[in-house]
C-alpha positions, -999 to +999 in steps of 0.1 A: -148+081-229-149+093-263-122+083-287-113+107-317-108+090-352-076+085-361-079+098-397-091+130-410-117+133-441-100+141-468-110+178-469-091+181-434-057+167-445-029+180-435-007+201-460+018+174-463-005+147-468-024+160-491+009+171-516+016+131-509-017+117-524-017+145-552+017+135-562+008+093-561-023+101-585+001+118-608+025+092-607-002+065-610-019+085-642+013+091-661+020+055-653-009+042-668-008+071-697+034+050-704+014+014-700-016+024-725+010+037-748+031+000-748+062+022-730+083+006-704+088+033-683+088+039-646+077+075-635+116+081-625+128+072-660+099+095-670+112+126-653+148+114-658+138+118-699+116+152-690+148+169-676+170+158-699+148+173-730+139+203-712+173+215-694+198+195-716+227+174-708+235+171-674+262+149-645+246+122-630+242+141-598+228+171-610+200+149-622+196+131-593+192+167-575+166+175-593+144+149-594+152+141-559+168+106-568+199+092-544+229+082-563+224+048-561+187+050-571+202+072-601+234+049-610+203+019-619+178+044-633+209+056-659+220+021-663+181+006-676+177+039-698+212+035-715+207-004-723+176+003-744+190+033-760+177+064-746+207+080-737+239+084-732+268+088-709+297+113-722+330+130-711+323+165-695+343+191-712+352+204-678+359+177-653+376+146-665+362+125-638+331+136-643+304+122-673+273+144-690+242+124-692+228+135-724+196+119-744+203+102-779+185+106-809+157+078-793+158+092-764+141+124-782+118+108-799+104+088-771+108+123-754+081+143-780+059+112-783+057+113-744+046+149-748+016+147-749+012+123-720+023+146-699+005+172-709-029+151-702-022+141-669-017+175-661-045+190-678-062+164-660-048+171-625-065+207-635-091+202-651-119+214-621-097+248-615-104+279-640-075+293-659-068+322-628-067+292-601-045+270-619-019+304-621-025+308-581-021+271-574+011+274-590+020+305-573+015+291-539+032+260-550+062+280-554+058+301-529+059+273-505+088+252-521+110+283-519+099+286-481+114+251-475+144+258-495+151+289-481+172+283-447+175+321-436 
């Protein structure tokens, strides 16, 4: 009897694998991009920073939504980044129960001197697809996520 490997090479990975190890090298790089640059940052607090500069104050669960965080997970996240200065927990103009997470004026800065970081790892990540790829990759990227979202 002839037993079949448990594991497939690499080049035979399933879709969902595959998104899995792709998205642990990016983690691992930027992590190591933070480290070389002397910032104390987990890869959460990384994209916690990214959406704040990018979309702009936000609640505490509408951040958590988007970078798939639970509350809990995002209550500690909040609670590190606001002790060393990087942001900011303020009334929301709508909801008095509710708080805007907004960066401060450090928070920025770290932001646009994580930039770059960012912008290597990606580049990186890239760097053996040719400019037309890299817009398909993305496409089908996109594609796909809106497949899952959509429940129709």
């Amino acid at each position: 009897m002839v037993k079949e490997p448990l594991a497939h090479p690499a080049s035979e990975e399933s879709l969902g694998v595959l998104l899995g190890l792709v998205r642990s090298e990016i983690v691992r790089a930027m992590e190591a991009e933070l480290a070389a640059l002397g910032v104390d940052l987990r890869f959460n607090q990384f994209l916690i920073l990214k959406r704040l500069a990018r979309l702009g104050p936000m609640t505490a669960s509408e951040l958590a939504r988007s970078i798939e965080l639970d509350g809990g997970a995002m209550t500690r996240q909040l609670d590190h980044l606001e002790a060393r200065g990087y942001l900011r927990r303020c009334p929301h103009a709508q909801d008095r129960r509710a708080l805007r997470i907004e960066l401060t004026d450090q928070g920025e800065a770290l932001w646009r001197q994580l930039t770059d970081c960012n912008e290597r790892v990606l580049a990186a990540a890239q760097r053996s697809l040719g400019e037309i790829e890299r817009r398909r990759l993305h496409e089908y990227l996109s594609r796909v996520l809106r497949a899952l979202r959509d429940k129709d």
